[in-house]
C-alpha positions in Angstrom: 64.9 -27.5 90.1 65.4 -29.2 93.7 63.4 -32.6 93.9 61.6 -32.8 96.9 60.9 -36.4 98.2 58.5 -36.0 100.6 57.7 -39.8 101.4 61.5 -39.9 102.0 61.6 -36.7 104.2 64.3 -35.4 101.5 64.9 -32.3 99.1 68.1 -33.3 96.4 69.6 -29.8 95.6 72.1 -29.4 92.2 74.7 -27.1 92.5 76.8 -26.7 89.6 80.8 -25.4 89.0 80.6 -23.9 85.4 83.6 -22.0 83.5 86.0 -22.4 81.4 89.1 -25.4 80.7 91.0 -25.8 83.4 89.8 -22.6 85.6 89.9 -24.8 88.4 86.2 -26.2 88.8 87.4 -29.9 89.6 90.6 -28.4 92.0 87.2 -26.6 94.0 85.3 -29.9 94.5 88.5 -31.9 95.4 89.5 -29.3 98.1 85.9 -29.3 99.8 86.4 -33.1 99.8 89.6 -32.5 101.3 88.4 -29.7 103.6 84.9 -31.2 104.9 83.6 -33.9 107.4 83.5 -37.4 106.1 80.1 -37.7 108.0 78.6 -34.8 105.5 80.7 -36.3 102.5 80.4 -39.1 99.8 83.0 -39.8 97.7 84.1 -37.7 95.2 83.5 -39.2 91.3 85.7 -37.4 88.8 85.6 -39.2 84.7 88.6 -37.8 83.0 89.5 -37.1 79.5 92.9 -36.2 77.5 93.5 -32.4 77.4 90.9 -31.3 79.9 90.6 -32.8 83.6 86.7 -33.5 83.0 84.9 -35.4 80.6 81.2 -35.8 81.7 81.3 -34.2 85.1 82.5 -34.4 88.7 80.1 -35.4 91.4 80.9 -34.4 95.3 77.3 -35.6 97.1 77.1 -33.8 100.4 74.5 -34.2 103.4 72.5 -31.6 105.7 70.3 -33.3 108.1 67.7 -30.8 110.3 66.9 -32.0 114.5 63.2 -33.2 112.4 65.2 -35.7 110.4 64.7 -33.9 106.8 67.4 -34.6 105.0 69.0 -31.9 102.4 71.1 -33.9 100.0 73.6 -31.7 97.8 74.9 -32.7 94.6 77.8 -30.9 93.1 78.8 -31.2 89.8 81.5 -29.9 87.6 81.0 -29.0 83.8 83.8 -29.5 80.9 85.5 -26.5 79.9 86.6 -27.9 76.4 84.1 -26.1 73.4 83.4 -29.5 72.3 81.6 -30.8 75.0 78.7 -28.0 74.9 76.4 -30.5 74.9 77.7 -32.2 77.9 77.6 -28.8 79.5 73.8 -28.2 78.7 72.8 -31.6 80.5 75.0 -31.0 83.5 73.7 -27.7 83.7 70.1 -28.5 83.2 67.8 -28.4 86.2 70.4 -26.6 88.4 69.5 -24.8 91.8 73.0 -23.2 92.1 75.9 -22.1 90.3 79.4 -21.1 90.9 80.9 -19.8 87.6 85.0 -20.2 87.8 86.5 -17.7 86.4 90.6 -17.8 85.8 92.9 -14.5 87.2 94.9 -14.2 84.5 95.3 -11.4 82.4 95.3 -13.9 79.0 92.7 -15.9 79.9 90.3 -13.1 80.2 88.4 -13.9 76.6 88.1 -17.4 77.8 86.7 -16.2 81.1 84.4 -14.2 78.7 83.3 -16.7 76.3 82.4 -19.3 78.6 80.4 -16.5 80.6 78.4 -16.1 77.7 78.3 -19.6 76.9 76.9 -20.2 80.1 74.2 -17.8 79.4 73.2 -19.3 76.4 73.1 -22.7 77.5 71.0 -21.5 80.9 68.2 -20.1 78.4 68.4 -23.3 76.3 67.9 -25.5 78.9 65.1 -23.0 80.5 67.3 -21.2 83.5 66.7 -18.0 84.4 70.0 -16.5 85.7 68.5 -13.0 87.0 66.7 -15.7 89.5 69.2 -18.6 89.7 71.5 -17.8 92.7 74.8 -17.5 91.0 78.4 -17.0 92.2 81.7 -15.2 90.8 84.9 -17.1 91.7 87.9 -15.7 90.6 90.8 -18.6 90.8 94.3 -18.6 90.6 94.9 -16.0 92.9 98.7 -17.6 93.7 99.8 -17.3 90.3 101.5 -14.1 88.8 99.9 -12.4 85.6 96.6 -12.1 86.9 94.2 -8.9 87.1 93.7 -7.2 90.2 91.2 -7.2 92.9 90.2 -3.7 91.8 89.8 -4.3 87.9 87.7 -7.4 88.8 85.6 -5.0 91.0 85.2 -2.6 88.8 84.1 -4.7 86.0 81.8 -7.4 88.0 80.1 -5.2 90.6 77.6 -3.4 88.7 76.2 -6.8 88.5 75.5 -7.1 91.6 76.8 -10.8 92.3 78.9 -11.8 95.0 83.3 -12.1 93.7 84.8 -13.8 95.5 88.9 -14.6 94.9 90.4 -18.1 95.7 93.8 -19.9 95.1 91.9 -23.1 95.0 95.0 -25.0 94.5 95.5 -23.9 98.3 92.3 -24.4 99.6 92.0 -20.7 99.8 88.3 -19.1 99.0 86.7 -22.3 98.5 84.7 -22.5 101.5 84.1 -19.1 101.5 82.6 -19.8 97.7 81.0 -22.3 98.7 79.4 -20.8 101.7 78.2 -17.6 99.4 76.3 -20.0 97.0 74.6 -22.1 99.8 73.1 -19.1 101.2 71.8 -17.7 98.3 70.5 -21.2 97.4 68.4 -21.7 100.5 67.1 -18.5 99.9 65.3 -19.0 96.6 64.6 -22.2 97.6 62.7 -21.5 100.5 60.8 -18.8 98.0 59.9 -21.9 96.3 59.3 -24.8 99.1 58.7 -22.6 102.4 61.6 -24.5 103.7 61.8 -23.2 107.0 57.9 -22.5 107.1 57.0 -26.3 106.4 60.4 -28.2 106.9 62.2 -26.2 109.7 64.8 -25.9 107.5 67.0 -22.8 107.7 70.1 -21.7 106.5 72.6 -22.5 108.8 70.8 -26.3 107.9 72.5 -25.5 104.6 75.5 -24.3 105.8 76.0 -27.7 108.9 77.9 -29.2 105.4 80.7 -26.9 105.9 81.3 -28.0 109.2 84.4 -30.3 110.2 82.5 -32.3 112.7 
């Protein structure tokens, strides 16, 4: 759940990059690092561990500021992929306003892509999430590499969810902003459900979205 600080004119948003090892979650944050103004950017934190990029979690803080002054801080995080770390996974998780899950193209990582899906279920009801009203994102990554499943098959297996899919090479910077663009909108929305953002704070979506630009 978003903290909002109103002595401090503030609302801290949590988005979170779940999926499984070495789908590309970290590759995301360090590309919208790479891609996005250093006046809406802190610096990115990344704790690394032996056999899978992340240990505890990455953390890209990034800053929305309406005409008013309010302030909309954003703080991405990363999860581990690695089974082991489930319980790493729960904490990051926990509290989240947003999620991306990562999912990798190809064609033999598909169970993986599946059992962290499911693990990501799990751990949202755990930790008291409800993903049928958490705004939640499909990336699938890797698009550059060969062996992966097609547009189509993705399609046809993840619309009759109903979430966005979205398709990125995230090595090249490709479908990351456009990911991260998705999730942002969908955040503000249940957010203002919950805060009346633009009712009481005069904050609307493209407030949200300012972080994307490279000004």
């Amino acid at each position: 759940m978003a903290e909002l600080i109103v002595e401090e004119n503030k609302l801290v948003v949590k988005l979170v990059y779940y999926g499984p090892a070495l789908s590309g979650k970290t590759t995301n944050l360090m590309r919208l690092h790479d891609l996005l103004s250093a006046r809406r950017r802190g610096e990115l934190m990344t704790f690394e561990t032996r056999g899978d990029r992340t240990l505890f979690f990455d953390l890209l803080p990034l800053v929305a500021r309406s005409e008013s002054g309010f302030i909309v801080k954003f703080k991405l995080f990363t999860v581990p992929g690695q089974v082991a770390h489930d319980a790493t996974r729960k904490a990051v998780l926990s509290r989240a306003d947003g999620i991306v899950f990562v999912a990798d193209s190809q064609h033999h990582q598909a169970m993986h892509n599946f059992e962290s899906f499911d693990n990501l279920e799990q751990n949202a009801r755990r930790v008291g999430l409800d993903l049928d009203h958490t705004p939640l994102v499909i990336q699938f990554n890797k698009r550059d590499l060969d062996g992966i499943v097609s547009e189509n098959e993705v399609n046809a297996r993840w619309q009759p969810t109903g979430l966005p899919i979205l398709f990125a090479s995230a090595v090249r910077g490709s479908g990351v902003r456009e990911t991260f663009s998705q999730l942002l909108v969908r955040t503000h929305h249940a957010l203002d459900q919950t805060f009346h953002l633009q009712q009481r704070h005069q904050i609307t979506v493209d407030h949200f979205l300012q972080v994307l630009t490279e000004g």
